[in-house]
C-alpha positions as CSV (number, residue, x, y, z in Angstrom):
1,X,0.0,0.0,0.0
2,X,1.4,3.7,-1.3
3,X,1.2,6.6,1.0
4,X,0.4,9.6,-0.1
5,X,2.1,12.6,0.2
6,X,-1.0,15.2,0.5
7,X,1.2,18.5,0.9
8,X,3.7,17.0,-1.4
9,X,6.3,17.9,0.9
10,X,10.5,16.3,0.4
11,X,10.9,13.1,2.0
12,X,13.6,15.6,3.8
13,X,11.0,18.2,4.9
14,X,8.5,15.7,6.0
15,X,11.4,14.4,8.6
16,X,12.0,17.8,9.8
17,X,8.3,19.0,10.6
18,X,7.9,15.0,12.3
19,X,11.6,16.1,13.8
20,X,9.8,19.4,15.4
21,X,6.5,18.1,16.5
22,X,8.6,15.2,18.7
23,X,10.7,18.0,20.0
24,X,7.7,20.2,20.6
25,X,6.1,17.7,22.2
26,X,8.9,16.3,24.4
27,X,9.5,19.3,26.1
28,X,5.6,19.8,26.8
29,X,6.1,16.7,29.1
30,X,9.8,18.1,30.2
31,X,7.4,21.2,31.9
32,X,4.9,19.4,32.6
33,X,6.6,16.4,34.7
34,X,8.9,19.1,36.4
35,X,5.7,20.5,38.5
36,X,5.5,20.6,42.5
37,X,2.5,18.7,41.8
38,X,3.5,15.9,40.0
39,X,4.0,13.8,42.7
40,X,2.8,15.0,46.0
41,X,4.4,12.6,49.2
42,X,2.2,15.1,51.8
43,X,0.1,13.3,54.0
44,X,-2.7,14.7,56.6
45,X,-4.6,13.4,58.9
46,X,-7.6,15.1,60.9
47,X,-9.8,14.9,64.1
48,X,-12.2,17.6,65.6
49,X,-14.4,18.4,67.9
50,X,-17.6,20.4,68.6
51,X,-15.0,23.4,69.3
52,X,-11.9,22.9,67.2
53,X,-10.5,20.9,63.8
54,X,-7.0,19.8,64.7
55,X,-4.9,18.6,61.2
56,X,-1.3,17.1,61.1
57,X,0.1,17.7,58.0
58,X,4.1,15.6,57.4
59,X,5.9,16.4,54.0
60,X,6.6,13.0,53.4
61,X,6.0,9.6,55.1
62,X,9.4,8.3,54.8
63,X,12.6,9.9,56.0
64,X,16.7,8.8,55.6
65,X,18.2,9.3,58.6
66,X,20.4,12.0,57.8
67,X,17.8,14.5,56.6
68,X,14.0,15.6,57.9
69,X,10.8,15.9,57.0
70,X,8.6,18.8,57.6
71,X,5.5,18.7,60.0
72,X,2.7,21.6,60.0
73,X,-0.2,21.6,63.0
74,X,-3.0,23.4,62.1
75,X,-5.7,24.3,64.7
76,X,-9.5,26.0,63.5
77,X,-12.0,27.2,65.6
78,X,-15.0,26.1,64.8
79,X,-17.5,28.3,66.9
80,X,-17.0,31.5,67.9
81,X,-15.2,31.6,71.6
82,X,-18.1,32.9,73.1
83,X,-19.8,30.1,72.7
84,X,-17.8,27.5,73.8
85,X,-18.5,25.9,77.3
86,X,-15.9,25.2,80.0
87,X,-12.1,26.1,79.8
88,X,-10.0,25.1,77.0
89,X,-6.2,25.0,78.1
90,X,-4.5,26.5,74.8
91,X,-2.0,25.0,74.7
92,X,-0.8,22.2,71.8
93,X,1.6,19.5,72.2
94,X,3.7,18.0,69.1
95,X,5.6,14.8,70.4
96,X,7.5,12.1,68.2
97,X,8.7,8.3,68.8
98,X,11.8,7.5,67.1
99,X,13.4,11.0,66.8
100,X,12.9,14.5,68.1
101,X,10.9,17.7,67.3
102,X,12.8,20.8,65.9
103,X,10.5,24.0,66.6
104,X,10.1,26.0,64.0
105,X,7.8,29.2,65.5
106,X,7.8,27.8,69.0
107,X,10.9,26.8,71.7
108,X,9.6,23.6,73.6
109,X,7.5,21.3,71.5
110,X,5.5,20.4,74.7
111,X,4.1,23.6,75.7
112,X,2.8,25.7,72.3
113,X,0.6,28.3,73.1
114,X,-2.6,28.7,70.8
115,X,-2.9,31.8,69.9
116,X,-6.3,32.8,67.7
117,X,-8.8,35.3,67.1
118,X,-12.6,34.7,68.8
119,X,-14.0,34.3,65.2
120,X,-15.6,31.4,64.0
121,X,-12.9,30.0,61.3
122,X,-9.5,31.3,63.1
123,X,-6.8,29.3,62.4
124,X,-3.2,28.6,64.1
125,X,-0.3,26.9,62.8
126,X,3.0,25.8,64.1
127,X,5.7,24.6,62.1
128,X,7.9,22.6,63.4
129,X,10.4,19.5,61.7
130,X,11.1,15.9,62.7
131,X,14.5,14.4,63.0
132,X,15.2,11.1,63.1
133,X,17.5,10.0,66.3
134,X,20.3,7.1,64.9
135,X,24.1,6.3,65.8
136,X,26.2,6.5,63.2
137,X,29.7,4.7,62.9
138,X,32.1,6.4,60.4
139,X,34.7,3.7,60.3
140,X,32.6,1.4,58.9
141,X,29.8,3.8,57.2
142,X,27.2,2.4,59.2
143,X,24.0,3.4,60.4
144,X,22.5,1.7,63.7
145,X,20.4,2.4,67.1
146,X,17.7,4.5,64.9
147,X,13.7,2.5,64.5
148,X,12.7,1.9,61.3
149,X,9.0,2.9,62.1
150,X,8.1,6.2,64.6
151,X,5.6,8.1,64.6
152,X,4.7,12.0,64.8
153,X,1.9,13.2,66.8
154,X,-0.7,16.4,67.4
155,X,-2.6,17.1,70.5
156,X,-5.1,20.2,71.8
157,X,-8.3,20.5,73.5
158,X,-8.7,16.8,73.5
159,X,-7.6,15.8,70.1
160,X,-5.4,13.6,69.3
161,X,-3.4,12.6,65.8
162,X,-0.8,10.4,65.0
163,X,1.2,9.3,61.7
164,X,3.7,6.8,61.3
165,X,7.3,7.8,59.6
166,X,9.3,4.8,57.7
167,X,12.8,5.9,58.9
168,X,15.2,4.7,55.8
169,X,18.9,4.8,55.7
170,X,20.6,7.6,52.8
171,X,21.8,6.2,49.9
């Protein structure tokens, strides 16, 4: 079976306008691929009450023992303060099994104070990083002592959340 060449083009042009569009459309996915959004390793996880919405938010479930992994606590009120009934201790705690807490906006990781407008809808959020606790020996280029599942947790006003962290060694 013939083809036909409908815009009677050179064998040698014909190659060069395939040539572009292959090109053309290899760098569309070059652009496209390099996006944030490609591949999102975030994880959250939520609990909430008739006062508050407390979310845990990690950067990425699994972490090599040499680096860290961001963590984000996010509080919302969900009625307006006057209408809440009894005391609420303001205060959020942001604990972790297997390695330790690294304060971003906040100096003891046990005792962060809550700080939000009355309004219905007012947020808070504390930044803070995790970082896994391991031994290291450099003579043999070893990593040991350090869990290979821990766990980073939330708490305020009652709520509690928790996700695990695969601790891996580097490469």
């Amino acid at each position: 079976m013939k083809t036909h060449n409908i815009l009677h083009l050179s064998p040698s042009a014909m190659y060069h306008l395939f040539m572009k569009k292959v090109v053309i459309m290899g760098l569309t996915l070059f652009f496209f691929s390099c996006g944030d959004t490609v591949i999102n390793t975030e994880k959250s996880v939520s609990d909430s009450n008739d006062d508050f919405k407390l979310t845990l938010t990690v950067s990425d479930e699994i972490v090599r023992l040499n680096d860290s992994i961001k963590l984000t606590a996010f509080v919302e009120r969900k009625v307006h303060k006057d209408s809440i009934d009894g005391y609420v201790s303001m205060k959020m705690i942001i604990d972790a099994v297997g390695g330790t807490i690294d304060g971003h906006s906040f100096s003891s990781a046990s005792n962060i104070t809550v700080s939000m407008d009355d309004l219905t809808g007012s947020p808070f959020q504390a930044l803070a990083f995790f970082l896994p606790k391991y031994s290291y020996n450099s003579s043999q280029k070893e990593y040991y002592s350090y869990m290979e599942k821990g766990h980073v947790s939330a708490s305020f006003d009652g709520l509690f959340v928790s996700i695990p962290i695969s601790m891996v060694e580097p490469r």
